[in-house]
C-alpha positions in Angstrom: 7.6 43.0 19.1 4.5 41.6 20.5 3.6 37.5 20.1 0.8 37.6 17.7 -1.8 35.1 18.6 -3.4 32.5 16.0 -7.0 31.8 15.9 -7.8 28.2 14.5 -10.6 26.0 14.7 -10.4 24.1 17.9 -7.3 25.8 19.4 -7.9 26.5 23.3 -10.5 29.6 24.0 -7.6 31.6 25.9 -6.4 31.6 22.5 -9.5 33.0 20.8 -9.5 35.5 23.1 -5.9 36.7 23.2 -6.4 37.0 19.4 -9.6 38.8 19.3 -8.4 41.5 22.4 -5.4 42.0 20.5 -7.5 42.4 17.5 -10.1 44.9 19.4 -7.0 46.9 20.8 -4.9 47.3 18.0 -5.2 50.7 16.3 -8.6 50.9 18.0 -8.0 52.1 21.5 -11.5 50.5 22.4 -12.8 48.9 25.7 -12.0 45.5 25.2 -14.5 44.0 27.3 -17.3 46.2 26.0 -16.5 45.4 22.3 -15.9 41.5 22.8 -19.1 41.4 24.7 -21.0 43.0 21.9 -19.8 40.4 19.4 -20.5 37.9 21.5 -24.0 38.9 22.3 -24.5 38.9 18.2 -23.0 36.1 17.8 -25.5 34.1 20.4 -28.6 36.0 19.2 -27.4 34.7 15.8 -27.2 31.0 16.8 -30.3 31.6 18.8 -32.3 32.5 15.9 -32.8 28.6 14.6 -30.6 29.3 11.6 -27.7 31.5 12.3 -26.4 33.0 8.9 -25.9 36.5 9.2 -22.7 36.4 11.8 -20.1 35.6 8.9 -18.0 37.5 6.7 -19.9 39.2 4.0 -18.9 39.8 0.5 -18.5 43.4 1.8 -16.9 45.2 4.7 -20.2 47.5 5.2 -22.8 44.7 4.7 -20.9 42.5 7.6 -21.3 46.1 9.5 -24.5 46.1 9.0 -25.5 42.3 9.9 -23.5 42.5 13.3 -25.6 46.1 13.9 -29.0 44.4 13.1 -28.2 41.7 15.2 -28.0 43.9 17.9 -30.6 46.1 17.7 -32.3 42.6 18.0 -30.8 41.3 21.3 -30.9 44.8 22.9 -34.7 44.4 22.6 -34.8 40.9 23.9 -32.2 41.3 26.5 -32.7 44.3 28.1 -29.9 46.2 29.9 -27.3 43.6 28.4 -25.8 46.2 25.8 -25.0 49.8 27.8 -23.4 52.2 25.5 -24.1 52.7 21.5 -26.1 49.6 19.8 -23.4 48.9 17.0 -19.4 48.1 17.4 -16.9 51.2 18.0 -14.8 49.4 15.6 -14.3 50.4 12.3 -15.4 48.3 9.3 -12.4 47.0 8.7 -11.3 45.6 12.0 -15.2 44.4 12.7 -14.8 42.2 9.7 -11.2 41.0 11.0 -12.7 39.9 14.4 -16.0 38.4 13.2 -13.9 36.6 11.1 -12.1 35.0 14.3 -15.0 34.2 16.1 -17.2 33.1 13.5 -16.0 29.9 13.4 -16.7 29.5 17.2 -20.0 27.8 18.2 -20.9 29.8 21.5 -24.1 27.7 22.5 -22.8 24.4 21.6 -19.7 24.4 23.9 -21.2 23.8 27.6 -21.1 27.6 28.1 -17.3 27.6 27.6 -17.0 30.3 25.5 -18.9 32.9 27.4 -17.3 31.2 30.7 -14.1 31.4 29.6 -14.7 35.0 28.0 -15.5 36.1 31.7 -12.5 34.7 33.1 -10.1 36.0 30.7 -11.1 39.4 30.4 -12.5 40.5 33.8 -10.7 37.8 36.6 -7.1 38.8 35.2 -7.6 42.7 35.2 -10.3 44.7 37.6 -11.7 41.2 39.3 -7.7 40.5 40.8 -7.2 43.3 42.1 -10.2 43.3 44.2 -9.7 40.1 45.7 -12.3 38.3 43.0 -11.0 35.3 41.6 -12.9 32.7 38.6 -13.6 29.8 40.6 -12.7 26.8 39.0 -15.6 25.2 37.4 -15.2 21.4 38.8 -15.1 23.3 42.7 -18.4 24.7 41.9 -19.6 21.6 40.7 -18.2 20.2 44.0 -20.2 22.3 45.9 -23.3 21.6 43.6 -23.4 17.8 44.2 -22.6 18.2 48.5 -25.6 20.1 48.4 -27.7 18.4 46.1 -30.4 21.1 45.2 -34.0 20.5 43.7 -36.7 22.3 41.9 -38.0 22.8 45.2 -35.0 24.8 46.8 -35.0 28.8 46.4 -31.0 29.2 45.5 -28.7 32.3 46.1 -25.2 33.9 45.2 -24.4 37.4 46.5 -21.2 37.2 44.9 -22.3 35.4 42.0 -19.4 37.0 39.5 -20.4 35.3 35.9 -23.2 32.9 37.8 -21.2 29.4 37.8 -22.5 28.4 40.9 -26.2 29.3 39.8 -26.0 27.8 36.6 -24.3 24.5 37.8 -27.2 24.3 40.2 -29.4 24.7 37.3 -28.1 22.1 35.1 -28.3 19.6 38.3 -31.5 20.3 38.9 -32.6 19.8 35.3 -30.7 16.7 35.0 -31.7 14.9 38.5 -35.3 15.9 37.8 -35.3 15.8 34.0 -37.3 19.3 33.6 -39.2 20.1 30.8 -37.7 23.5 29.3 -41.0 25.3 30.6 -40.2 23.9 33.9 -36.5 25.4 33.5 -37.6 29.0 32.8 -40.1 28.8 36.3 -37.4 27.5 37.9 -34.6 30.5 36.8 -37.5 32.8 37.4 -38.3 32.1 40.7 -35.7 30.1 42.6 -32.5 30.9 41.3 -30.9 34.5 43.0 -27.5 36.2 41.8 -26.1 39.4 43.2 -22.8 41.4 42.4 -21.7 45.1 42.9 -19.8 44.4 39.9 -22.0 45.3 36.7 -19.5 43.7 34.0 -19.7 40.8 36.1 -23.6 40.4 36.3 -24.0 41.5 32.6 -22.0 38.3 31.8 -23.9 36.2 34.1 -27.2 37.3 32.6 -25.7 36.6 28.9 -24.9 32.9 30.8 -27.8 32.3 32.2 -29.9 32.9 28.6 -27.6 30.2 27.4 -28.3 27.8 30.2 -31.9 28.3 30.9 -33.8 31.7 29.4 -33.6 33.0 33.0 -31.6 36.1 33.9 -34.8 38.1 36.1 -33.3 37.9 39.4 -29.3 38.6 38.5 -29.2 42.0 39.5 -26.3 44.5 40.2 -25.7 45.5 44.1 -23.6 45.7 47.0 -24.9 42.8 49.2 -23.1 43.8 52.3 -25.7 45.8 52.9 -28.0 45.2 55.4 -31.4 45.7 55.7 -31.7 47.9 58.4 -29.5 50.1 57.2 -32.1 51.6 54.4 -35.1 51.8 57.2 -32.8 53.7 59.9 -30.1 55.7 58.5 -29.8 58.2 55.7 -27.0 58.0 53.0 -24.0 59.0 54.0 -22.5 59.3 50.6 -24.6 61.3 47.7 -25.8 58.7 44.7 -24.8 55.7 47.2 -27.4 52.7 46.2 -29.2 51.7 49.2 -31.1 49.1 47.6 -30.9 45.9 49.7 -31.1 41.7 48.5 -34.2 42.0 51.3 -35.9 44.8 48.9 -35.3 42.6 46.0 -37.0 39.7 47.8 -39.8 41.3 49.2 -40.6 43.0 45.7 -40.6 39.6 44.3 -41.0 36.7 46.8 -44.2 35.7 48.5 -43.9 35.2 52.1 -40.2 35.1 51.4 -38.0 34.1 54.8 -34.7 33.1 53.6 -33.2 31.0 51.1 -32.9 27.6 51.2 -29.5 27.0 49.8 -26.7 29.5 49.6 -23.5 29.0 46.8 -20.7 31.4 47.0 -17.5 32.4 46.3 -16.8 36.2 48.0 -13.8 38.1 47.3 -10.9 37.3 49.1 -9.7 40.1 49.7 -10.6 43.7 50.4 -11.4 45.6 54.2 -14.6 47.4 54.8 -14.3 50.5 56.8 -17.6 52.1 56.8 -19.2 52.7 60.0 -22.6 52.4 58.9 -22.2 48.9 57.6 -19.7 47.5 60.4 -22.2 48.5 63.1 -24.9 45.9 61.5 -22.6 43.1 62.0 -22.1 40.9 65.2 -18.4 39.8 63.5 -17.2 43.6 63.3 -18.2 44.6 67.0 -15.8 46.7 68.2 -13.4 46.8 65.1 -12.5 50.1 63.1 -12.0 48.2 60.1 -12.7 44.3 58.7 -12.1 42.0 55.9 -15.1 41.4 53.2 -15.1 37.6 53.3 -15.6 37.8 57.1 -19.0 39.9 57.0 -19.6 37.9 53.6 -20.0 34.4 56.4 -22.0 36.4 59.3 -24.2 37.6 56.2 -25.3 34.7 54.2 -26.0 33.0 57.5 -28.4 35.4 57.9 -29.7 35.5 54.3 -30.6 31.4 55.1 -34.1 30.8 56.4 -33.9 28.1 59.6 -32.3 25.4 58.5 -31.0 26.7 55.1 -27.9 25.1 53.9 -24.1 27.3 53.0 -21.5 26.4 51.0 -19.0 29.1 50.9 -15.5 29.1 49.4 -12.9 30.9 52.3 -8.8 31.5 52.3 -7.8 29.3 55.0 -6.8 31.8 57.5 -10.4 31.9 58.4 -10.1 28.4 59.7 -7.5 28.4 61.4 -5.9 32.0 62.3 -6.6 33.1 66.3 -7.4 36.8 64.6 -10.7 35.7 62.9 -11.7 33.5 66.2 -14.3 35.6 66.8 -16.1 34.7 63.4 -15.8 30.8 64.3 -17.1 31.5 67.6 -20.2 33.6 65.7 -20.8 30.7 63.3 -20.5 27.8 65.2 -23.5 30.0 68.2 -25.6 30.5 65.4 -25.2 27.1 62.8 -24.0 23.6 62.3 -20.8 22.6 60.6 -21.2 19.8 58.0 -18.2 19.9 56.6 -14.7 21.4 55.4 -13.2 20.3 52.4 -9.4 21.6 51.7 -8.2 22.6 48.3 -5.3 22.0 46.6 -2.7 24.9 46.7 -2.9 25.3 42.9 -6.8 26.0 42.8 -6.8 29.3 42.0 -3.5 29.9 39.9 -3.0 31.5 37.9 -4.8 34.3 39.8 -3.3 33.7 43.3 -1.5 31.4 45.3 -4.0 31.6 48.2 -5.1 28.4 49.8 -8.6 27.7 50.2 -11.2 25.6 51.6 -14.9 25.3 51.2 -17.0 25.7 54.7 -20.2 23.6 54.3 -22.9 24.4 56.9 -26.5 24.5 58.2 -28.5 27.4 60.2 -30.2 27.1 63.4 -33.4 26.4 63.8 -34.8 29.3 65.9 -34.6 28.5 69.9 -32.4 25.5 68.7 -29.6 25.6 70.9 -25.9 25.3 70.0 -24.4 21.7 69.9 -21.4 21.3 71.4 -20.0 17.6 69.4 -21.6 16.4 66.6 -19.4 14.6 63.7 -18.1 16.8 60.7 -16.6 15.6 57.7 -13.4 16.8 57.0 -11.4 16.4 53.6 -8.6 17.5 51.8 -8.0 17.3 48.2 -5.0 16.2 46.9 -5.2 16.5 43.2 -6.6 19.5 42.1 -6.6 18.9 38.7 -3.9 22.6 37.7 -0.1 22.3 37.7 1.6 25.1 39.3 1.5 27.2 36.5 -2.6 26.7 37.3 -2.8 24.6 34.0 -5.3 22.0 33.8 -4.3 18.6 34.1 -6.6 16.6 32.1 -7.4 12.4 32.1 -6.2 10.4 30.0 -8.6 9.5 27.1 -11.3 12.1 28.0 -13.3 14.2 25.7 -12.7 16.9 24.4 -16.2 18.8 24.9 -16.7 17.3 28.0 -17.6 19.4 31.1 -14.5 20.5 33.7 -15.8 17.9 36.1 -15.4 14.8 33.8 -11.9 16.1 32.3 -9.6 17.5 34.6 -7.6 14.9 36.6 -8.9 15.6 40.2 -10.1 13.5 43.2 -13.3 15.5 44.5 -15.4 12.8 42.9 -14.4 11.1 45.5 -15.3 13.4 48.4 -18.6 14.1 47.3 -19.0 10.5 47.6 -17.5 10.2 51.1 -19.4 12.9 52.0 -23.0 11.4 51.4 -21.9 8.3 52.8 -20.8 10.0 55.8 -24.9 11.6 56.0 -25.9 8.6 56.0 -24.1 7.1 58.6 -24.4 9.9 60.8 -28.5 9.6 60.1 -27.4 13.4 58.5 -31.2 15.6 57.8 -29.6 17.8 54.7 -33.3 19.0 53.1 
C-alpha cells in the first residue's frame, strides 16, 4: 500500500505537493500538473484580490465548486493564455473540496515565491524536464549568478532557457532592492528589460504565473525553440509541416527599438539532449562539420551571439565542457569571440536529486567589434566547497536561520564568499563589468 502523505500547516512544500498530486490522481485519472496549476492560479487571484475569502471550504461541496470556477473565469481574463483547457477543475466536487482543503491553508504570495517555485520543481523537473536534460537550478546558484553580475534598471536581461524564470525574477528582486523601485517602476522594468524563452510551454506558463507574483510582468515570457537562428526563417523553408519558425530576433524587433543585443544573459540550458537537424547545425560555427551535436554546446555559441558588444553571460555548463578535448572546438570558439571573467565550480551535490552531474558556471564578456582576441588576461577561478545539499540533494540549512527566509540566507553554503572574492578581484584587476 501506498505512503499517504500529511498536509499540515507549516510542513515542507514537497509535502503539500505529494499530498495534493496524490489527491488530484486518486480515483481521478487527471493531469496533475494541469489541475494543481489551476488551483494554484485561483488560489493567487484570490489572495490577489485585497481580501481573499472565497478559496476555502464552503458549507457546501457545489458552492466551493462554484467559488474556485468564478475565480477562474476571473484570472483567465486577467492572465491571458495562463489557463489552456476547460475554465473550471476536472475534478469532481468532492475531491475539489478535499484539495482546496489542503492548500487553503497555504499563503502562495506571502512565501518568497516558494510555493509556485517549488510547485514547478516538483511536478515538472522530476518527470518530463529530467528526461530532457532540464534540471531546477538551485535557487542560491541563481542568486550567485545574480550578484557576479550585478544588473540594473538600466540592463535589458535574457533567459532562453528560462524554465520557471528564477534567473529573471532573482534579477528583478536585485534590481528593485539595489535601486529601491517604486512598483510603477517594477512593471516598466518586467515590461521592457526583462526576456524569458522556453520550448517548453508548462514551463513558461509557470514562469508567467511567477513573474505576476514578483512584479506584474509576464509580456515578454514567451514559448519557443531558441536554437533557432535568425537566418534560418529569412532563407530556408520549413522542413517539417506546423514547425514554429518564429525566432528571439522576431520577438525583439516586434518589440524593441533599435534593439542590438542584450546586455546581460542568465541561463541555465539543458544538459543534455543532441540536435541533429541540418538546417540548424549549419547556422552554427561550433557544429561545422558534425552530423550531430549536444544542446548546451550551441546553447554557448548562441547566447554569445544574442549579447550586444560587450554584453555580459553567465551560463550554468556540465564540466566536460571545460575540460573534455571533444568540446575543444567550442573553447577555442568562445575564447576568438569573448572574454572569460570567470569560472566558478559547484559542489557535486548541486543538482541532486535530479542528477549527479557536476557543474560549473562560465562567466564571460563579448567582443567589442574589431576588438581583437587577448591572449592573457587574469580570470577568477573558484570552486565551491559547501553546496549547501547532502548527497541525498537535501538542503543543509544554518544554524539559527529563519524559517521564511530566502535559499541564499538559509542553506549552509560558501558562495557568499565568492561573490565577494570575485568583485574584489574586478577591482584589482581595474575589471570594466557595465
Amino acid at each position: 500500500m501506498s505512503k499517504r502523505h500529511s498536509n499540515r500547516a507549516g510542513d515542507h512544500l514537497e509535502s503539500l505537493f505529494l499530498r495534493l498530486e496524490e489527491l488530484v490522481l486518486a480515483n481521478s485519472g487527471e493531469d496533475e500538473f494541469e489541475e494543481i496549476f489551476k488551483l494554484l492560479l485561483a488560489k493567487l487571484w484570490d489572495e490577489r484580490s485585497g481580501s481573499p475569502t472565497r478559496f476555502r471550504v464552503h458549507s457546501k461541496e457545489s458552492e466551493t465548486a462554484e467559488a474556485i470556477c468564478s475565480l477562474l473565469r476571473e484570472a483567465a481574463k486577467a492572465w491571458p493564455g495562463m489557463i489552456l483547457d476547460a475554465l473550471q477543475p476536472a475534478l469532481s466536487p468532492e475531491h475539489l473540496e478535499v484539495c482546496v482543503e489542503a492548500l487553503a491553508r497555504h499563503t502562495i504570495a506571502g512565501e518568497d515565491l516558494q510555493v509556485m517555485d517549488g510547485f514547478f520543481e516538483f511536478l515538472v523537473s522530476r518527470t518530463a524536464k529530467g528526461a530532457k536534460g532540464q534540471y531546477f537550478t538551485p535557487r542560491h546558484v541563481v542568486e550567485l549568478c545574480v550578484r557576479m553580475m550585478r544588473p540594473s534598471s538600466g540592463h535589458t536581461i535574457l533567459d532562453p532557457a528560462c524554465g520557471s524564470g528564477g534567473f529573471l525574477i532573482h534579477a528583478l528582486n536585485y534590481v528593485r532592492s539595489s535601486e529601491h523601485m517604486s512598483h510603477f517602476e517594477v512593471q516598466a522594468f518586467c515590461e521592457n528589460n526583462l526576456w524569458g524563452f522556453d520550448i517548453d510551454a508548462r514551463a513558461v506558463r509557470v514562469a508567467k504565473a511567477l513573474m505576476i507574483l514578483a512584479g506584474d510582468g509576464s509580456a515578454n515570457i514567451l514559448c519557443l525553440n531558441s536554437l533557432l537562428p535568425p537566418t534560418r526563417a529569412e532563407l530556408f523553408p520549413l522542413p517539417v509541416a506546423d514547425e514554429p519558425s518564429l525566432t528571439i530576433e522576431d520577438i525583439c524587433r516586434s518589440r524593441l527599438r533599435r534593439h542590438k543585443g542584450f546586455d546581460l544573459i542568465l541561463t541555465n540550458p539543458p544538459f543534455a539532449g543532441e540536435v541533429r537537424e541540418r538546417h540548424l547545425l549549419d547556422n552554427y560555427a561550433v557544429a561545422k562539420n558534425k552530423p550531430r551535436i549536444e544542446r548546451d554546446i550551441l546553447f554557448v555559441e548562441r547566447c554569445i551571439r544574442l549579447l550586444k558588444p560587450g554584453g555580459r553571460l553567465a551560463i550554468v555548463l556540465p564540466h566536460n565542457k571545460f575540460a573534455a578535448e571533444a568540446v575543444l572546438p567550442l573553447r577555442e570558439w568562445v575564447l576568438k569571440n569573448s572574454r572569460v571573467l570567470a569560472v566558478v565550480g559547484l559542489g557535486r551535490h548541486t543538482f541532486l536529486p535530479h542528477t549527479h552531474q557536476k557543474a560549473s558556471v562560465l562567466f564571460l564578456k563579448k567582443n567589442l567589434p574589431d576588438e581583437d582576441p587577448q591572449r592573457d588576461y587574469p580570470i577568477f577561478f573558484a570552486i565551491s566547497e559547501r553546496e549547501g545539499k547532502n548527497s541525498k540533494g537535501q538542503f543543509l540549512f544554518r544554524k539559527r536561520c529563519v524559517e521564511h527566509a530566502p535559499l541564499w540566507d538559509k542553506v549552509d553554503h560558501d558562495l557568499e564568499e565568492i561573490v565577494e572574492r570575485y568583485h574584489e578581484f574586478c577591482q584589482a584587476n581595474s575589471r570594466v563589468e557595465e
